[in-house]
N, C-alpha and C positions, 0 to 999 in steps of 0.2 A: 326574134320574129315579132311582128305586130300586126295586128289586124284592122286598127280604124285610125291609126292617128301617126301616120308617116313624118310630122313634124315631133311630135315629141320622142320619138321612137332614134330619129335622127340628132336630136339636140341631148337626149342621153347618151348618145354614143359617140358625137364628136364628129358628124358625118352629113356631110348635102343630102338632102331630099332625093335630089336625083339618086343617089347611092345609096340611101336609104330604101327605095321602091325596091329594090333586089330581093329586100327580106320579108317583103310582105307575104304572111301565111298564105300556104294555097295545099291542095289535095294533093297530093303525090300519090300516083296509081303503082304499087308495088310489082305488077305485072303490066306491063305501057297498054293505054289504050289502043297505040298502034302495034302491038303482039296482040291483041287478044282480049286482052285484061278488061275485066266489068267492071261498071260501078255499082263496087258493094262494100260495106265497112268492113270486110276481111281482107280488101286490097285495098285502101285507101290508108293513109296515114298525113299525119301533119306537117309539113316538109316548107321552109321556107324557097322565095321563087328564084334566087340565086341554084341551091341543091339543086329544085327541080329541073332545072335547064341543065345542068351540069351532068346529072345523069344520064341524061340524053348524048351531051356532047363526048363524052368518052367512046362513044361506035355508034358515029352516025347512019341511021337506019333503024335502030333498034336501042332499045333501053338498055345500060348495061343491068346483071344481077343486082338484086338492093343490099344480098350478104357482099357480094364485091364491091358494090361501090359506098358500102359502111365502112368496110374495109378501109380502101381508099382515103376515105375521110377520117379517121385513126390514124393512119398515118401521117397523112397531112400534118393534122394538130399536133401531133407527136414532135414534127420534123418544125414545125415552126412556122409552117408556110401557107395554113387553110387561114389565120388570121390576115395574111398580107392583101387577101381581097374582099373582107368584109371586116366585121365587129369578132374582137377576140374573144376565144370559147373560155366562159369563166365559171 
């Protein structure tokens, strides 16, 4: 994840800007703002903006669980396949 410098962020990982913006840090609401969920630092965490979308998109309308979609992303990694669309988990 990177927070101010999408270019060197990118030129470290071997990756366009453009695909580089995916990772830029952003707040991840552990409860969706659209369920409910406040902003407060017992539901917010550091999530880059790839995940954050992603969790969304698994049941559109609603955020899946953040235990399931941790889950989810263990597996991934596991299986070989959360790297084929970003920077590999090292």
């Amino acid at each position: 994840m990177w927070r101010a410098d999408a270019k060197a962020f990118a030129a470290a990982h071997g990756i366009s800007r453009d695909r580089a913006r995916m990772f830029r840090l952003t707040a991840e609401h552990l409860a969706a703002k659209m369920d409910g969920g406040r902003t407060i630092a017992s539901n917010i965490v550091a999530a880059c903006r790839y995940c954050n979308h992603g969790r969304h998109a698994l049941f559109p309308g609603s955020a899946s669980d953040p235990e399931a979609y941790s889950f989810f992303v263990l597996l991934s990694v596991a299986a070989g396949v959360w790297g084929a669309k970003g920077p590999t988990v090292e």
